[in-house]
C-alpha positions as MATLAB code, in Angstrom:
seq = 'XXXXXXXXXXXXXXXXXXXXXXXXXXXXXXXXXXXXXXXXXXXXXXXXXXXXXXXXXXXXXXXXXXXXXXXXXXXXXXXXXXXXXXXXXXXXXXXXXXXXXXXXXXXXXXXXXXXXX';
ca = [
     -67.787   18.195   78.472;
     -69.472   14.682   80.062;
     -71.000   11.921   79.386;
     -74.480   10.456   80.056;
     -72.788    9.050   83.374;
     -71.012   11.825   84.408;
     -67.335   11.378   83.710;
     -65.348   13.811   81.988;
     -64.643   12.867   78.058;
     -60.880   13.049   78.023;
     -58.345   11.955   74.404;
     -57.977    8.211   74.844;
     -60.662    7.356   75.945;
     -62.219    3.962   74.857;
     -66.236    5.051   74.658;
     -69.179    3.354   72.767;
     -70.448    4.406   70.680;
     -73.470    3.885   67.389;
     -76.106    3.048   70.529;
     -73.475    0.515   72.213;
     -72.626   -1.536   69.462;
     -69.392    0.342   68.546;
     -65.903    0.670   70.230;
     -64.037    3.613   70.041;
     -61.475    5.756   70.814;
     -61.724    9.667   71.584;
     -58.781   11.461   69.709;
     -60.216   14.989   70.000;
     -62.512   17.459   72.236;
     -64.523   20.056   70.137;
     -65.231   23.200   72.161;
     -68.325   24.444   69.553;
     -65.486   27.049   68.097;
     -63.234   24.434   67.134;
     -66.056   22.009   65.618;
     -66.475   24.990   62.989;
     -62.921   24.782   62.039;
     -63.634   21.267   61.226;
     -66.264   23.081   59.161;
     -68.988   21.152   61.918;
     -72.176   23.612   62.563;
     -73.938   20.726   65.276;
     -71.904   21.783   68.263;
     -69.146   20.852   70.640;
     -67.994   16.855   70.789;
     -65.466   14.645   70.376;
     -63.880   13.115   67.448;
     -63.191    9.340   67.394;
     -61.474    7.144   65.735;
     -61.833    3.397   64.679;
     -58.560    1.948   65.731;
     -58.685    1.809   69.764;
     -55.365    0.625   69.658;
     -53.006    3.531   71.543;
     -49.986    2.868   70.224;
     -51.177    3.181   66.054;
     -51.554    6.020   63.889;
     -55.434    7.537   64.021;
     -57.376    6.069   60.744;
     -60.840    6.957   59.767;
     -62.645    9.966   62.148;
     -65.538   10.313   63.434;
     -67.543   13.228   65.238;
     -70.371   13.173   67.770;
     -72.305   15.773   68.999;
     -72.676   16.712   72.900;
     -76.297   17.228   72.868;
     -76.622   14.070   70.852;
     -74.541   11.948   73.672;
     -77.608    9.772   75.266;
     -79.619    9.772   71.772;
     -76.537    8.016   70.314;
     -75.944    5.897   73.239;
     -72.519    7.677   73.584;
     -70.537    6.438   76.788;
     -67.161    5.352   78.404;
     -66.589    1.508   78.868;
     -67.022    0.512   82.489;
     -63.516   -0.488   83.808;
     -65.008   -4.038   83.573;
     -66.489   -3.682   80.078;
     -62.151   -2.067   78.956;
     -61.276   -4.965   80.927;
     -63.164   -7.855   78.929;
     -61.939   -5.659   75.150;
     -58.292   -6.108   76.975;
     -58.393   -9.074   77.784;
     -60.379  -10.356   74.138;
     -56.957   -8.592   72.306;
     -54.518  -10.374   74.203;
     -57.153  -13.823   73.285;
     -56.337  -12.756   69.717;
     -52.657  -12.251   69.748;
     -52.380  -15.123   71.679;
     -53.997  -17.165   68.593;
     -52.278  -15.016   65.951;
     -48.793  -15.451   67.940;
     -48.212  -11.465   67.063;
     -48.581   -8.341   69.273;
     -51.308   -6.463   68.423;
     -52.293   -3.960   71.370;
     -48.774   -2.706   71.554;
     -48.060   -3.051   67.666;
     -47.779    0.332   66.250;
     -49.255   -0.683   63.104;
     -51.926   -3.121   64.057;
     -55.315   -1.806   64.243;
     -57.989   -3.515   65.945;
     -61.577   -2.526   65.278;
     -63.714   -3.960   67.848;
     -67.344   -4.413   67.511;
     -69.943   -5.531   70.414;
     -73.168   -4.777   72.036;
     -73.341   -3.428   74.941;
     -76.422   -4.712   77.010;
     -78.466   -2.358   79.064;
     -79.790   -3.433   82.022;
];
């Protein structure tokens, strides 16, 4: 399974999602058998979750649909665009004074836009 782009979707990764104004996290790959455990007729995907944090416990799920990838606006974050969410979380815990990316029970729900070109 790939994205718009071209990579492959792979668990962990950080992808946008909700046309680019979402941030999250890929916990699962649905082959279109395994999305009909999950009692899901659309088709293969990936479930997400909310928390892009690595090191937490998975909250809420979603699931998106491979044929609905580039309706959705579903993509991985440019190394630049993981780069800039990085570097906003360490902003954060620097202002906090407490570890959040590393924190296994910190979640961190991130919400931008992504700007197309």
């Amino acid at each position: 399974m790939k994205y718009p782009e071209g990579d492959e979707v792979r668990v962990g990764d950080i992808i946008w999602t909700n046309g680019g104004c979402h941030v999250r996290r890929v916990v699962q790959v649905l082959s279109a058998e395994e999305a009909l455990k999950w009692g899901i007729e659309d088709d293969s995907g990936l479930m997400w979750a909310r928390n892009i944090n690595p090191h937490s416990p998975i909250d809420m799920r979603g699931f998106e649909s491979e044929s609905d990838f580039s309706y959705e606006g579903i993509g991985k974050l440019s190394p630049e665009e993981l780069q800039y969410v990085e570097y906003l979380v360490h902003v954060l815990e620097a202002q906090l004074k407490e570890k959040i990316w590393h924190h296994p029970y910190a979640l961190y729900y991130p919400v931008f836009y992504r700007l197309n070109d």
